[in-house]
Residue, then its C-alpha position, 0 to 999 in steps of 0.5 A: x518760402x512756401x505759403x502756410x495756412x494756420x487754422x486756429x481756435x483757443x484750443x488747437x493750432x494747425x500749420x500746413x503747407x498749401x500744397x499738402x493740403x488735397x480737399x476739406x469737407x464740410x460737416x455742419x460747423x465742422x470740416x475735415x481737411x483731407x492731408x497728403x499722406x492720408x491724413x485727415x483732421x477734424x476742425x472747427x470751423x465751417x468750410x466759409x470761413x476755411x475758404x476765406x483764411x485760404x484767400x487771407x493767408x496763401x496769397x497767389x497759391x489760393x488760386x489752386x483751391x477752388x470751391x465746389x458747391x456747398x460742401x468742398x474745397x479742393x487743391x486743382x493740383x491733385x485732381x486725376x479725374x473728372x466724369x461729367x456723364x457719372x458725376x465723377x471727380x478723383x483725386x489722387x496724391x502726388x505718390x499714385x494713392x487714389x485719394x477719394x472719388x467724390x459725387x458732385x453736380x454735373x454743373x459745378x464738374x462743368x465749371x472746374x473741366x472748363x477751368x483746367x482746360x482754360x476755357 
């Protein structure tokens, strides 16, 4: 059976399968999780604590979310992309639909080409 991540406060419950799961954001005490499909959800909680229920409820399918500096997580399986020289990073869903070109360091795009490739 496929892994869920439950994100819940005293007013909402969110229940998804780790794979339909593409990025989240930071936003302040916020962070918009990024949804196959085009969908995305405000929550409240900060990306730290997104990360660490990410580790606690998804097991072995946490490996797939990596953090990228202060303010992003995302799903390895839907990365398309990445430009070291243009500090580039895409990211696409598994239909073909360009999800989000994303700014991000230099170093932190380094680390995650050197992860993908194994180095």
């Amino acid at each position: 059976m496929k892994r869920q991540l439950i994100i819940c406060n005293t007013a909402e419950l969110i229940r998804l399968h780790a794979e339909d799961i593409i990025s989240i954001e930071a936003d302040g005490n916020y962070s918009t999780l990024y949804i196959v499909g085009e969908e995305k959800r405000v929550v409240l909680f900060q990306l730290g604590q997104l990360e660490r229920m990410i580790g606690e409820q998804l097991g072995e399918e946490a490996v797939t979310f990596v953090r990228i500096g202060r303010s992003l997580i995302i799903n390895l399986n839907y990365i398309y992309y990445i430009n070291l020289n243009r500090q580039v990073l895409l990211l696409r869903e598994p239909n073909g639909h360009r999800h989000e070109t994303l700014k991000v360091s230099h170093e932190s795009l380094k680390k995650l080409k050197d992860l993908i490739e194994g180095k």
